[in-house]
C-alpha positions in Angstrom: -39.8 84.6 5.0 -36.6 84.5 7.3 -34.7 87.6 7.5 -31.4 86.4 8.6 -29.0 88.4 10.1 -25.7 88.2 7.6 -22.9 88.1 10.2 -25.0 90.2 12.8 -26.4 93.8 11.6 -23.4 94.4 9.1 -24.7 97.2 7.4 -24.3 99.1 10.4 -21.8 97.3 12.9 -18.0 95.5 12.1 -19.4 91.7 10.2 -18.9 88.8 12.6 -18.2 91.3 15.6 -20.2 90.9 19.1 -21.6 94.6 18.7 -23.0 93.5 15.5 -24.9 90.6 16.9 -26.2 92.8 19.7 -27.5 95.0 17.1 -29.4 93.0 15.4 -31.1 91.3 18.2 -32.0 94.8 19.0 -33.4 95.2 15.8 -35.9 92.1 16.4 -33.3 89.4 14.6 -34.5 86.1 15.5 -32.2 84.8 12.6 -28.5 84.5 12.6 -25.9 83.4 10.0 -22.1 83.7 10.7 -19.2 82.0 9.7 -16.9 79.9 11.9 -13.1 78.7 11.8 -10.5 77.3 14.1 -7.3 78.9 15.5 -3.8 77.5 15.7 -5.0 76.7 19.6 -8.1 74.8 18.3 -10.5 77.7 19.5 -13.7 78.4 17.6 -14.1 81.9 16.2 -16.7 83.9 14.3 -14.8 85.7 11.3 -15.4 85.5 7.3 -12.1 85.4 6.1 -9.2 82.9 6.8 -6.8 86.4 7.0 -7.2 89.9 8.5 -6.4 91.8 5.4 -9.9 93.1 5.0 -10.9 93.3 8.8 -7.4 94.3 10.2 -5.0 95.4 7.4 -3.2 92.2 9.0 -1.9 89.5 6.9 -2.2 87.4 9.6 -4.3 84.1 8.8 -6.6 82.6 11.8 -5.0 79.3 11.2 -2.0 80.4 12.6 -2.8 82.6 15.7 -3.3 81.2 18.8 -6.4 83.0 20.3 -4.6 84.5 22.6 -3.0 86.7 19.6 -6.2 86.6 17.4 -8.2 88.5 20.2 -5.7 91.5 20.6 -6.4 92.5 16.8 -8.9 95.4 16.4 -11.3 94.3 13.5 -13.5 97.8 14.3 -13.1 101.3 13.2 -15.6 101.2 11.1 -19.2 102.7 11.6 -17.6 104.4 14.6 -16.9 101.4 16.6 -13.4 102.4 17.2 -12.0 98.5 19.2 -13.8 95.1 18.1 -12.5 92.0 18.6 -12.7 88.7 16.9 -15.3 86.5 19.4 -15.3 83.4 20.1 -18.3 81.5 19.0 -19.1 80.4 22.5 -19.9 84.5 23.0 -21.8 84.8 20.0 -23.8 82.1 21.1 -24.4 83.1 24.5 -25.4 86.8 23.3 -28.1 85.7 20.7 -29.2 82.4 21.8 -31.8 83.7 24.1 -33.7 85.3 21.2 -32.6 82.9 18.5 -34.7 81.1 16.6 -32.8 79.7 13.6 -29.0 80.3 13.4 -26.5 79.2 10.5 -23.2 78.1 11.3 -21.7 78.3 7.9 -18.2 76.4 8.1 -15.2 77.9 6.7 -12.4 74.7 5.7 -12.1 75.1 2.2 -9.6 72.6 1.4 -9.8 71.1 4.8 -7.9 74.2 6.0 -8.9 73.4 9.7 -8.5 69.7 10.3 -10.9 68.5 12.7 -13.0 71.5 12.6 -16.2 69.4 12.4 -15.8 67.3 15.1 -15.0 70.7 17.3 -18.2 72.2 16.3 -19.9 69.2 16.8 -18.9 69.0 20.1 -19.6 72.2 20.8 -23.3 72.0 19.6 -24.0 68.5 22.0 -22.6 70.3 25.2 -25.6 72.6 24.5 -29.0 70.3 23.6 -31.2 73.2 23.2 -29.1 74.5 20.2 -29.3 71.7 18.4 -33.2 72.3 17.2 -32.5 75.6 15.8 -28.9 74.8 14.1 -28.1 74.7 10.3 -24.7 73.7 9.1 -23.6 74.8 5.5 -20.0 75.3 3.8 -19.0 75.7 0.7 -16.2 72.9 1.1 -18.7 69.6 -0.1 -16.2 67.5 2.0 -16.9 68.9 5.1 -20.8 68.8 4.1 -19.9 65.1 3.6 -18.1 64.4 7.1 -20.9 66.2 8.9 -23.3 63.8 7.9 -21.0 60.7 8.6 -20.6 62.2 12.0 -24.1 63.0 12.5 -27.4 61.5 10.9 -29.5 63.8 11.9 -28.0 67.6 12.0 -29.8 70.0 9.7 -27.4 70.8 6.3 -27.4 73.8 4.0 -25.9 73.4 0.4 -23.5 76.0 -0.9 -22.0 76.3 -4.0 -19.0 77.7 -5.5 -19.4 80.3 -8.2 -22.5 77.8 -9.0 -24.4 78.8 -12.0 -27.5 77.7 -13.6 -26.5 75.2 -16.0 -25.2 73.4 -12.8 -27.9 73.5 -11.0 -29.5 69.6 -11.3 -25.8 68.4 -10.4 -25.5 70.7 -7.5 -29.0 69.2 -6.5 -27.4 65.5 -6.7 -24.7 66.2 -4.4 -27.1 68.1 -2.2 -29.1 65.5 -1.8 -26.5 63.1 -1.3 -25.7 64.5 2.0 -29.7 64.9 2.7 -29.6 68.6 2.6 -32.8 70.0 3.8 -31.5 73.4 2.8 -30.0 75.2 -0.7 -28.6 78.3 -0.2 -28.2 80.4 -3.4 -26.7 83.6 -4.4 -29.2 87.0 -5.3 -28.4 86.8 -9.5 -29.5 82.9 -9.2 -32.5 83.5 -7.7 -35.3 83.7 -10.6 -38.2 82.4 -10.2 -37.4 79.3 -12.4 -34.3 78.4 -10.4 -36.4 78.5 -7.1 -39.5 76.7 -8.1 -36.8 74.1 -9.2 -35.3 73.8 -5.7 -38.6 73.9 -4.2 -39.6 71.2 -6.2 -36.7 69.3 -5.2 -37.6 69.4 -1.6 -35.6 72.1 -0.2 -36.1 75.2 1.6 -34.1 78.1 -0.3 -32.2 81.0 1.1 -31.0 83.5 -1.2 -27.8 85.4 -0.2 -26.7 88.4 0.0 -30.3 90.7 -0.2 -29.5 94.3 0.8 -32.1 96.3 -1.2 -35.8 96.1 -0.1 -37.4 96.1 -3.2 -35.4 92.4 -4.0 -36.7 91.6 -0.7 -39.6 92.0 -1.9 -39.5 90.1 -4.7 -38.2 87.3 -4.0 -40.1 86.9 -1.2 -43.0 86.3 -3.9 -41.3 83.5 -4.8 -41.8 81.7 -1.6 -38.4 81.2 -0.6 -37.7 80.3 2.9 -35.3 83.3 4.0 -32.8 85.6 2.7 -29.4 86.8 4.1 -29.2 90.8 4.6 -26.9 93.0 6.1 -29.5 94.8 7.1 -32.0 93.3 9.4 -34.6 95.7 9.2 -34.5 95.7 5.3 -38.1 95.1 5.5 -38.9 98.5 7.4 -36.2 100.7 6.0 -38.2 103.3 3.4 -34.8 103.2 1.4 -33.2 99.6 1.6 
């Protein structure tokens, strides 16, 4: 079972910031997931939101910033890393992609808030041919899953679901399967072991999001999933998480 780094070591370092994806490799991460979005400038950045309220106390929305203005925002002070800036994802990428073995560019364009986004990231991924082996695309906007796959026939795809339940789980496996998903990434209180051995039997390798306390870990990873999302890279090793 994966552990995969949930925006770098953010249980200890700012989400989505350089410092925590140098953390994390540090902690033996050899499995990334971060989310990725395009500024007014058509620069791809590493960032969860599509505003700084919750990072910066800034209203400002990514969409509208040229990076020029993005990267002068501090997104730190918090775990005592006082300045942090917004990266773009060509320095993510260069920092973990020595020890990477399986990252997860999760797409933020709900909406088709960032026109053309695919095609950047696209690009982006075929100026560098080793990345492509160890790349996973998900986002939970279905029509960006859907372009993706026009684009590209052979790019590894994650399913995501919005508030997905349940009861919508066989029509969430259509759609995934419709854009040949190998992956189905589902949230902690879906993961039972009913739900997984369904998406197992379905043919896809299931993540299960967000995992912060080791004892889950541990049981879920009795249910054979193929990685979860935590905060906290060593999750496994910590006595407490």
């Amino acid at each position: 079972m994966k552990i995969i780094a949930h925006r770098g070591a953010s249980g200890y370092a700012p989400e989505n910031t350089l410092s925590a994806f140098e953390l994390a490799m540090k902690m033996g991460s050899k499995a990334f997931e971060f989310d990725v979005h395009l500024t007014k400038d058509k620069q791809l950045v590493v960032h969860h939101d599509y505003d700084l309220k919750r990072t910066a106390g800034s209203p400002a929305k990514i969409s509208g910033l040229d990076y020029a203005e993005l990267k002068k925002i501090n997104v730190g002070n918090k775990f005592g890393f006082p300045v942090e800036r917004i990266p773009l994802l060509e320095e993510v990428v260069d920092l973990i992609s020595p020890k990477a073995e399986w990252i997860n560019f999760e797409i933020k364009n709900d909406g088709g808030a960032y026109p053309g986004i695919e095609e950047a990231l696209l690009g982006f991924i075929r100026s560098r041919p080793a990345l492509s082996a160890k790349s996973l695309f998900s986002s939970f906007d279905y029509t960006t899953l859907k372009k993706l796959r026009v684009l590209d026939k052979h790019i590894a795809l994650g399913y995501l679901g919005h508030n997905l339940r349940a009861v919508f789980l066989l029509p969430a496996i259509m759609r995934a399967r419709a854009v040949k998903a190998v992956n189905f990434h589902i949230a902690l209180r879906l993961a039972s072991r009913l739900n997984v051995a369904l998406l197992r039997k379905a043919g896809f390798k299931v993540c299960v999001y967000t995992v912060n306390e080791k004892a889950a870990a541990l049981q879920i990873q009795k249910m054979g999933v193929s990685g979860i999302f935590s905060n906290y890279p060593d999750i496994l090793s910590k006595e407490k998480k």
